[in-house]
N, C-alpha and C positions, 0 to 999 in steps of 0.2 A: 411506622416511623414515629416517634416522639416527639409532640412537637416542643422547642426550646421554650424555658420559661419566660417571660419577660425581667427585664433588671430597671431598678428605677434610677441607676444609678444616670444610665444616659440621657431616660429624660429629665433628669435633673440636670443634666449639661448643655445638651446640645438646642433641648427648646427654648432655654432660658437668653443662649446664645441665640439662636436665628432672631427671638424676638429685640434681643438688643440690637440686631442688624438692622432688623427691619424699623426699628424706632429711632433711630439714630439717619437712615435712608431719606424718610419722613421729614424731621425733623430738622434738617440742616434744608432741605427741599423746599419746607415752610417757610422758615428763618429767611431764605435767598428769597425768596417769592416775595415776603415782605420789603424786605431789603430791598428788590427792585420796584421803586413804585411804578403805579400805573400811568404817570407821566412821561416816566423815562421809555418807554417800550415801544416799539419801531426798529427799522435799521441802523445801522451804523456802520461804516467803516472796517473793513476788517486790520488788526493791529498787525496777521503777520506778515502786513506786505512791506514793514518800515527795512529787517532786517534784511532784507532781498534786496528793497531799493538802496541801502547802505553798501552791500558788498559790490553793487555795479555803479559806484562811484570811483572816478578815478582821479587822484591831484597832481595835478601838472606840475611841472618843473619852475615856473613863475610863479606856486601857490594856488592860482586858480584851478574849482575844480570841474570838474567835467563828468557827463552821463554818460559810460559804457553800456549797451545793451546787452547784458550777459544771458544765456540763454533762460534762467529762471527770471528774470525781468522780460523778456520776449514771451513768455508763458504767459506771465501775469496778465501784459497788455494786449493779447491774443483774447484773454478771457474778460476782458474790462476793457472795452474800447473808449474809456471818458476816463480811461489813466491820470489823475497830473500829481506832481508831486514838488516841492520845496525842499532842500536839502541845504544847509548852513554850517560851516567849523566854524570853531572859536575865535577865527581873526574874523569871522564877520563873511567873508567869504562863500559864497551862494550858488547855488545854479537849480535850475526851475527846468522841468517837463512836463510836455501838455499844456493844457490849458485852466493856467489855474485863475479862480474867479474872482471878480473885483473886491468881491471882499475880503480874499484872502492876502489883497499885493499889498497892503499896508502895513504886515506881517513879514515881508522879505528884509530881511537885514537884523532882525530882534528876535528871532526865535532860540538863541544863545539861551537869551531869559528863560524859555519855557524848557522841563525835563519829559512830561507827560501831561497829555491832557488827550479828549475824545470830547469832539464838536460833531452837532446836528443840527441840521435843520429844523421847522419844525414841523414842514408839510410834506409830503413826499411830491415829487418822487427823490428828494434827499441830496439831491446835488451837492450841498455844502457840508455835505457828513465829512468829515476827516478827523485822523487821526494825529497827533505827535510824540516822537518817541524819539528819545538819545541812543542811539548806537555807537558800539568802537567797532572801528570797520579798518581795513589796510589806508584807506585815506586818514582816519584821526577819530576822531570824537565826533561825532554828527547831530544835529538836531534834524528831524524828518520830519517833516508836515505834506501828507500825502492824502488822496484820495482813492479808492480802489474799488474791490467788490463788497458789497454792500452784505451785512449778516445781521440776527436776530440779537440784541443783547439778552435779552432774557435767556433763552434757549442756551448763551455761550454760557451765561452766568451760571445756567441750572446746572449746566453739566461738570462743568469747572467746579463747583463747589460738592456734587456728587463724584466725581472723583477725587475731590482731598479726602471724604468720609471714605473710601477703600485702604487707605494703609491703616486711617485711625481705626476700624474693622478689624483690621489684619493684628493690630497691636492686644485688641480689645478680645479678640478671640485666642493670641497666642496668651493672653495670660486667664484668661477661660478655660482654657483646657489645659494650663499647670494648677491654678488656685483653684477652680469648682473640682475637679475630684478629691483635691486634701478636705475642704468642706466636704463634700460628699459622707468621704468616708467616717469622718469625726463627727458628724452628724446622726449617722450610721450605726455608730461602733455602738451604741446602745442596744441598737435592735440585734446584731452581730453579739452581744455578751447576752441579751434574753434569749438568743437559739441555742448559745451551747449550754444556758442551764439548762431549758427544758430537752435537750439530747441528752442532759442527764440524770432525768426524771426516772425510777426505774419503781416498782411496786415496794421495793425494800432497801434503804427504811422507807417508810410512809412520811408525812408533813413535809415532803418538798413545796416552799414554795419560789417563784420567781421576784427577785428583786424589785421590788418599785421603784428605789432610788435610784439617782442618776436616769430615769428612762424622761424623754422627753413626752410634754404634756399630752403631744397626741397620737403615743404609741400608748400612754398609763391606764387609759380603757378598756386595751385589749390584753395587757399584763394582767389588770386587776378581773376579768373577765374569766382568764385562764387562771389566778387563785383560788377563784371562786368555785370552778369547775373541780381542781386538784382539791380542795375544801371537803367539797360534798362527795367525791368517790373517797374519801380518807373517812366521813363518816357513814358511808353505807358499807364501806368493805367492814368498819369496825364492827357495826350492827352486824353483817353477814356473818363476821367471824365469832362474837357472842353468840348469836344461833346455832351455828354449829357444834359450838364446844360445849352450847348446852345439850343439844339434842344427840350426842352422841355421848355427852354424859349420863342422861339419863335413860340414852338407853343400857347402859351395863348392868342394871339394877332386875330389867325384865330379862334379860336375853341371861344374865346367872340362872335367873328361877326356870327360864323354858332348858338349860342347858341338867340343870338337876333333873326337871321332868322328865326330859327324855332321856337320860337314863337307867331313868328306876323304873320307866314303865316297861310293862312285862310284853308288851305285845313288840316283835321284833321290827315291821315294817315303823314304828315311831320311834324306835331305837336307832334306823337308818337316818332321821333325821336329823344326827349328832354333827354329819360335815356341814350341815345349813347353816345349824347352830355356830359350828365355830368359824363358818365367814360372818358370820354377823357380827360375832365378837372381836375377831379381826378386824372387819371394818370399822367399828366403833373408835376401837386403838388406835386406826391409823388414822383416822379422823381427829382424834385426840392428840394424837402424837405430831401433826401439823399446828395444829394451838399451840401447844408447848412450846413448841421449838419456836414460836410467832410471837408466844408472848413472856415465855421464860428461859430466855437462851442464857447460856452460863459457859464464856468463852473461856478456854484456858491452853497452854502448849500442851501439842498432844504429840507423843511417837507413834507415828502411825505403823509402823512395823510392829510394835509390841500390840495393836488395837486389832491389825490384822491377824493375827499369831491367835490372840484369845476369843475372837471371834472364830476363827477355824476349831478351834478347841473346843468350843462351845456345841458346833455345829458335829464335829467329829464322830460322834455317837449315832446322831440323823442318819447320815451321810452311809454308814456301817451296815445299818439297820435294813437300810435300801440298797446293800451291796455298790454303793457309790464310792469315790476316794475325792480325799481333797489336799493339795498341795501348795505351800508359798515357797516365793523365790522372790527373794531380797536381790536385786540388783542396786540400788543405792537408799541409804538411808537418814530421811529427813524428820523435821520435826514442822509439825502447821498448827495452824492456831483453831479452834473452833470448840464446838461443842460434844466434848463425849460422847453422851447417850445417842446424840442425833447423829453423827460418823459412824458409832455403830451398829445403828440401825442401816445405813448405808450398806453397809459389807452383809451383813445380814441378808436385808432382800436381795442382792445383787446374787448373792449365793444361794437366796432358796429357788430365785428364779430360774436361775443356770436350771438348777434340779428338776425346775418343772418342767422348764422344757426339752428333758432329755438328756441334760447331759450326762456321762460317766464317770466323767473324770473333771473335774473341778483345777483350776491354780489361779493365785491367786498370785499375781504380779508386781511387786513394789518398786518405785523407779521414781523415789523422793520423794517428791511434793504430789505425786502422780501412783493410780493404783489400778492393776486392770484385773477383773473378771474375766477369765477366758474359761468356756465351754469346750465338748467334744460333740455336741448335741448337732440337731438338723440346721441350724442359725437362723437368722431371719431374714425376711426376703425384704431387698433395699426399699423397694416401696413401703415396706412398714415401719422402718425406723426410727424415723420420726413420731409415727400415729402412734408410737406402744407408750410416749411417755404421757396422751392425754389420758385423766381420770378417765376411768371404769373399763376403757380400751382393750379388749381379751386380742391374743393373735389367737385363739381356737375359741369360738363360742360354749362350747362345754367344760372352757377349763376353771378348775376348781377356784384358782385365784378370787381376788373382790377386782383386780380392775386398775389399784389402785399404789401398787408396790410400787413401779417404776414411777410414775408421777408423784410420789413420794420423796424417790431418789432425787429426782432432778429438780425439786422447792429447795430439798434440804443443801443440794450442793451449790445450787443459787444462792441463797440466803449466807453460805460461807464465802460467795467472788466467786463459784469455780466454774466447773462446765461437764457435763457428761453428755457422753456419746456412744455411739454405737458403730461399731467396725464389723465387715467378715474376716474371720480366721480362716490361714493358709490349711487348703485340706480342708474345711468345714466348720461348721460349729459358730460362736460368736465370741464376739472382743467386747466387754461392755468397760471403756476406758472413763474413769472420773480425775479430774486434774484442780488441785487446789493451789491458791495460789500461793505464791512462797514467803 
């Protein structure tokens, strides 16, 4: 099983985000921490006993009001048996539960004045902690000044100010993950346009290079890296291909004088040496004949029905000679753009090879832009159809070929955009199909 590649797209997202989580968590954490100094820190009072005691107030019918023990005030003073609490409306009007302490009775009748405040003691055990707080309750408008169970301010503080930072989170991450992938991708799209050049990097033509511009400064290293690389295989292929077309230039010059020699010699076993001779000659041409067409191609509209027709015509004679026949059938008729000599070379080998391997009957198929070789011969076995178009590749080790006719075919039908391939024919034999493009 494959393992999946990694994308950077999400840890450009989602790490960027948790760390904003986690520094913002921090940070609001710190912020309260300072916020509460180390004076204030101790118990206090807890604030939500005001709105409990507010709702079991009840105002009389004379305006005076009165303590209802409702069962959430029964709860409270269940859990806080040193309950007291002060309760006042706005005519001034009062009433008190518990026991509340002398310091606080000089505060019954004014607490009108007060909307909010939290009082401590300064030593524990905190008696005088209380709280005040306005509520609107079915009695009126209330001022509460209470006593109850005792809590950490800090701790209430920490948590209170870490939960306002979950929505701000929540906001900070929902526009995280619409805004970081438009960045992402815009970001991106550089490295996303240096892939599909180099997906279009092909041997021909040669001097592809990849854009530098527009690439960000710390993708331009490895663009410039891959120039460099496309650079130097554009000048060793040129040196490879000067080699070539020299060394098989200069071989026609010997391989003429050995092909005279063994001729005229009189002894018959160096007379057999005449087919060596003309694979070497052969090879040389088609050596030669890939330069050519690499470095003097000379495109022009060609009818390929007429290229097929004179290439069979050509061959006609061959064909005869070996009791063989050869046949075209025009099914439709187009016109492609390329190189002459090098198309007809195409048809050429594709028909001397038919020959080699057997065939008897030869046709030659046109079908527009598209032309097929079909054989009567033994065909080729699918494991090999592929392997027969690498240089010097024989399907019979003694066969008279160089090696190099099909790999011939399939540079030159490259080099035009096209494709050739190889099929079995119904009944036997082979389909050798080339397709140019239109």
């Amino acid at each position: 099983m494959s393992r999946r590649r990694p994308s950077l797209k999400w840890p450009l997202i989602l790490q960027p985000l948790l760390f904003q989580f986690v520094t913002l968590f921090i940070s609001i954490a710190a912020l309260t921490a300072i916020a509460v100094r180390a004076d204030v820190g101790g118990q206090y009072a807890d604030e939500r006993i005001t709105p409990v005691i507010a709702r079991s107030i009840v105002r009389l019918g004379d305006g005076r009001l009165e303590v209802g023990v409702t069962p959430e005030l029964f709860h409270i003073q269940r859990k806080t048996p040193d309950l007291w609490f002060v309760v006042e409306n706005d005519a001034g009007q009062s009433v008190t539960f518990g026991n509340v302490p002398s310091e606080f009775v000089p505060l019954i009748g004014k607490l009108t004045n007060i909307s909010y405040a939290i009082l401590r003691d300064r030593f524990p055990p905190y008696r005088l902690s209380a709280v005040v707080r306005t509520e609107v309750a079915p009695a009126g408008t209330l001022t509460v000044l209470a006593h109850g169970q005792l809590t950490e301010m800090n701790f209430v503080v920490l948590m209170t100010s870490n939960l306002v930072t979950v929505p701000v989170f929540l906001l900070l991450a929902l526009i995280s993950l619409i805004i970081t992938p438009w960045i992402v991708r815009r970001s991106l799209a550089g490295v996303n346009r240096i892939a599909q050049e180099a997906g279009q990097i092909t041997t021909n033509p040669r001097g592809w290079r990849l854009a530098e511009d527009r690439v960000a400064i710390e993708i331009l290293p490895l663009v410039c890296a891959v120039n460099d690389v496309l650079r130097q295989l554009d000048e060793d292929y040129e040196r490879q291909r000067r080699f070539i077309a020299s060394a098989a230039h200069e071989l026609r010059t010997p391989i003429a004088i050995l092909r005279i020699k063994v001729e005229a010699a009189d002894e018959a076993a160096t007379r057999q040496l005449g087919g060596d001779v003309d694979r070497l000659a052969n090879l040389a041409e088609q050596l030669l004949d890939l330069q050519r067409l690499d470095a003097m191609r000379n495109d022009e509209d060609i009818d390929l029905v007429t290229l097929v027709r004179q290439v069979a015509a050509d061959l006609a004679p061959l064909l005869i000679a070996s009791h063989r026949t050869i046949e075209v059938m025009v099914e439709a008729s187009w016109s492609i753009r390329g190189d002459v000599g090098a198309i007809k070379r195409v048809v050429t080998n594709l028909v001397q090879n038919a020959i080699e391997h057997g065939g008897r009957h030869v046709v030659i198929r046109v079908q527009g832009s598209i032309f097929e070789v079909v054989d009567d011969g033994p065909g080729i076995p699918i494991e090999e159809r592929e392997r027969v178009f690498e240089p010097f590749h024989r399907l019979r080790p003694r066969s008279t070929g160089t090696g190099l006719g099909l790999n011939l075919v399939q540079q030159v039908v490259e080099l035009h955009g096209g494709h050739v391939s190889i099929i079995g024919a119904i009944g036997g034999g082979t389909i050798v199909r080339v397709e140019f493009p239109t």
